[in-house]
C-alpha positions as semicolon CSV with decimal commas, in nm:
position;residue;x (nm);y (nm);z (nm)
1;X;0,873;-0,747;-1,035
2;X;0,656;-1,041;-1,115
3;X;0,244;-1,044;-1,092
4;X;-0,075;-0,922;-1,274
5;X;0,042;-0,541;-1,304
6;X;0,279;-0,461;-1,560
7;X;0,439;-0,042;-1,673
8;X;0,445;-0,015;-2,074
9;X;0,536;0,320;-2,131
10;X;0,220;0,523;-2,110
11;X;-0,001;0,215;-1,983
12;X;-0,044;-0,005;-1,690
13;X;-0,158;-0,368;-1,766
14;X;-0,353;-0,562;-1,537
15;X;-0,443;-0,957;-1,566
16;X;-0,676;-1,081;-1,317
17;X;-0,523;-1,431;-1,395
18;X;-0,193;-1,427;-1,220
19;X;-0,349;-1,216;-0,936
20;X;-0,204;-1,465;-0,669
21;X;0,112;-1,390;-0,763
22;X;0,079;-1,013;-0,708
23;X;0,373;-0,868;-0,563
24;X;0,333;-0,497;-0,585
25;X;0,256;-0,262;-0,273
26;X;-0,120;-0,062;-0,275
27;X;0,096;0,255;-0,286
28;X;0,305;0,118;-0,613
29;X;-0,054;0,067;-0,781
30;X;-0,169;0,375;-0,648
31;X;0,158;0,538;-0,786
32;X;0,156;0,378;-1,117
33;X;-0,198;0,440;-1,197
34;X;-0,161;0,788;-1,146
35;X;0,135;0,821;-1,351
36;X;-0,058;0,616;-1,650
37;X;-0,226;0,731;-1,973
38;X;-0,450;0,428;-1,984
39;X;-0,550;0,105;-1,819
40;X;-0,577;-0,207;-2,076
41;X;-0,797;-0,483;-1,864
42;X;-0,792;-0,820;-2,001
43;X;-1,056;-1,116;-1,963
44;X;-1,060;-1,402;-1,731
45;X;-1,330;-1,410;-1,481
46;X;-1,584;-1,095;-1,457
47;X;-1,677;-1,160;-1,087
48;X;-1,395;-1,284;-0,964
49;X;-1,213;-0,951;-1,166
50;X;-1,471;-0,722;-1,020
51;X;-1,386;-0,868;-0,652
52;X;-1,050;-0,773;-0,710
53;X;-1,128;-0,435;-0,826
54;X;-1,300;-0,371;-0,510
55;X;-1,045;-0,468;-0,273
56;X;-0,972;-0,152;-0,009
57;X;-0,630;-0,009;-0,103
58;X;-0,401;0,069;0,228
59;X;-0,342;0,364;0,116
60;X;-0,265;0,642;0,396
61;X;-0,585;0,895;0,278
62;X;-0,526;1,212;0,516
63;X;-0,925;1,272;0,662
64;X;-1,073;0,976;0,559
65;X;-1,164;0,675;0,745
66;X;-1,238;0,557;0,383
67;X;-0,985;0,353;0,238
68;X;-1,051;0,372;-0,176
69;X;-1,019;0,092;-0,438
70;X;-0,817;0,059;-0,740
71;X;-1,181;0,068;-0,888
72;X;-1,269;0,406;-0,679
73;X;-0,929;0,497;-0,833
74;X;-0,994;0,368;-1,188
75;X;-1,345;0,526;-1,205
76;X;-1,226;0,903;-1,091
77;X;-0,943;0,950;-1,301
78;X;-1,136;0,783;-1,589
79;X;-1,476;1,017;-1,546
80;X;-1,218;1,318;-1,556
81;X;-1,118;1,207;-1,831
82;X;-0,725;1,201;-1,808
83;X;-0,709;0,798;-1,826
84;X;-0,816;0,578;-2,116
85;X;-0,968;0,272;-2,031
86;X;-0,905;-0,039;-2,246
87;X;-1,130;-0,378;-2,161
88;X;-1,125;-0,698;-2,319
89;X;-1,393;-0,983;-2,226
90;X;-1,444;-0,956;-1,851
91;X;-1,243;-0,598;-1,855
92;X;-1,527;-0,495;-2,102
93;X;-1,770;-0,621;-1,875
94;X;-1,682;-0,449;-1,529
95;X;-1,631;-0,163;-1,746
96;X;-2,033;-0,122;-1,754
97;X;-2,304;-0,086;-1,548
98;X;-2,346;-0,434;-1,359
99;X;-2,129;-0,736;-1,434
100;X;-2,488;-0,919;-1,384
101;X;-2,444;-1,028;-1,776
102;X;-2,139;-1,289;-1,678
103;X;-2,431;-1,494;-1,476
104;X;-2,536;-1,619;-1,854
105;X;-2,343;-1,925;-1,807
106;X;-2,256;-1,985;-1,439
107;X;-2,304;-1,757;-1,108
108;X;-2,010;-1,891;-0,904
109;X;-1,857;-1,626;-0,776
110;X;-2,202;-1,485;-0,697
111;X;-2,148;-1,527;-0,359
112;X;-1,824;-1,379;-0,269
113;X;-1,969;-1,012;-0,447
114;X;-2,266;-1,027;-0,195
115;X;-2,501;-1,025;-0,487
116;X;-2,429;-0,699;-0,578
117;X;-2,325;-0,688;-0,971
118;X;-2,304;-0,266;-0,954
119;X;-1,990;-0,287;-1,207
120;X;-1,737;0,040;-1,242
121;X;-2,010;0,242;-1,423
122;X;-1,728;0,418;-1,678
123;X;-2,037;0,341;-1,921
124;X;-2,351;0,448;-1,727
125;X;-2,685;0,217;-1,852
126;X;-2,514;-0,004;-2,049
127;X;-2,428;-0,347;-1,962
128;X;-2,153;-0,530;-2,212
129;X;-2,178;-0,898;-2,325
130;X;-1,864;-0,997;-2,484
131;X;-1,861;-1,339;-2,682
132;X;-2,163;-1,266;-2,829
133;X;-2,310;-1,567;-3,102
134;X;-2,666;-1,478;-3,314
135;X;-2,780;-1,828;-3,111
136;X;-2,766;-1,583;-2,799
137;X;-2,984;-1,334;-2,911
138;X;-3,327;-1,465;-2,698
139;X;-3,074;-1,453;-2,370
140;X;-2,995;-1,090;-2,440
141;X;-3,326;-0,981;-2,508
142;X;-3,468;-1,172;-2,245
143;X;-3,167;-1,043;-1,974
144;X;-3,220;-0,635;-2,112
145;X;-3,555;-0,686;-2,027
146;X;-3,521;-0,792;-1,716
147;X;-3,251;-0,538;-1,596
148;X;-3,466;-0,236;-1,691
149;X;-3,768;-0,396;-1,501
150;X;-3,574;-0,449;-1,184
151;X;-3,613;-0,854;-1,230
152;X;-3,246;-0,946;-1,246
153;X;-3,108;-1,081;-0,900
154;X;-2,884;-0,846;-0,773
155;X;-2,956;-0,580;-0,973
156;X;-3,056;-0,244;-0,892
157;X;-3,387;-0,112;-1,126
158;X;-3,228;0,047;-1,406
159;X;-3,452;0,162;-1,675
160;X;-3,245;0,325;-1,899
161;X;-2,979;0,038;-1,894
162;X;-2,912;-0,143;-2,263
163;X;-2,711;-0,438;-2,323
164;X;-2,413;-0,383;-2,568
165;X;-2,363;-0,713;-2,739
166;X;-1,972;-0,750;-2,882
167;X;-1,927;-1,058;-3,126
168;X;-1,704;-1,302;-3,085
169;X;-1,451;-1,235;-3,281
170;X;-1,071;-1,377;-3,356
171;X;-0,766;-1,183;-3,525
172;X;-0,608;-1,298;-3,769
173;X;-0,358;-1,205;-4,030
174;X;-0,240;-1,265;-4,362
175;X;0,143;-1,284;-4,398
176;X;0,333;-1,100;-4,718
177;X;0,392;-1,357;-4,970
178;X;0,763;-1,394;-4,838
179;X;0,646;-1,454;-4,512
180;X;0,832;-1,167;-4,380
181;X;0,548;-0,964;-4,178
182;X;0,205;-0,912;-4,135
183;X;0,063;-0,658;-4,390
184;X;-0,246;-0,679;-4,289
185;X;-0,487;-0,792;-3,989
186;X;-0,809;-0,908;-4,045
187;X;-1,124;-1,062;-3,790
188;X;-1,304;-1,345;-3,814
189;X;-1,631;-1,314;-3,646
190;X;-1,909;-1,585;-3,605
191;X;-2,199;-1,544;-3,847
């Protein structure tokens, strides 16, 4: 099977990048989420990534005229703590409160969410900002600010809510001196 969701061992893999070329039934996810140990969610587009995580599953749920989402899904076995949840770039960022945060440089995609940013809340009052450069420090201050006064659009008033600012970083690696493997992995992070 082709598409965004992949089985490594323990671990399901999900790319919102190749999402139009998903292929999988909502009872496979379903089924291979609950056999996982842990989600790794990597970056491409928060809002677009959150939409995606919303989607209603068609899932047969006995009693319920409520259809969940691999979110829903995500969030419950994650809060009981019998899945580990791994997020890179936008994967860190629907990981928090609100994906509000990913408006710092554009807010297509604004639209198609409704306006409502409420991310999967695994981290409760914290909002992450991935990428982060010491020339966005004002933004951040200025956004924090404005999420725990209820003055983001959006955004519900949340007054205990930080912003967790991740630098950019890059790996990289400095080879044995016969070039035969790695022996060690370093980052490289703006200053």
């Amino acid at each position: 099977r082709t598409g965004p969701w992949h089985r490594y061992r323990c671990c399901l893999f999900f790319s919102s990048s190749s999402a139009s070329d998903f292929n999988y039934t909502d009872t496979d996810i379903a089924s291979l989420l609950e056999s996982a140990s842990g989600v790794f969610v990597e970056g491409g587009e928060s809002l677009p990534l959150l939409k995606s995580l919303r989607r209603p599953l068609q899932l047969a749920v006995k009693g319920s005229g409520h259809s969940p989402s691999f979110g829903d899904l995500l969030r419950s076995r994650v809060r009981s703590r019998n899945l580990a949840f791994i997020g890179v770039s936008a994967g860190s960022v629907v990981a928090g409160e609100t994906v509000s945060v990913a408006l710092f440089g554009s807010d297509r995609g604004a639209d198609e969410l409704g306006w409502n940013f409420t991310a999967l809340q695994l981290v409760p009052g914290c909002a992450f900002f991935p990428h982060f450069l010491p020339e966005d420090e004002a933004w951040v201050q200025k956004y924090a600010h404005k999420l725990r006064n209820g003055l983001s659009v959006g955004d519900k008033l949340c007054p205990d809510c930080g912003v967790m600012a991740l630098l950019q970083c890059q790996p990289w690696g400095f080879e044995q001196a016969s070039g035969a493997s790695l022996s060690r992995l370093d980052y490289l992070c703006a200053s």
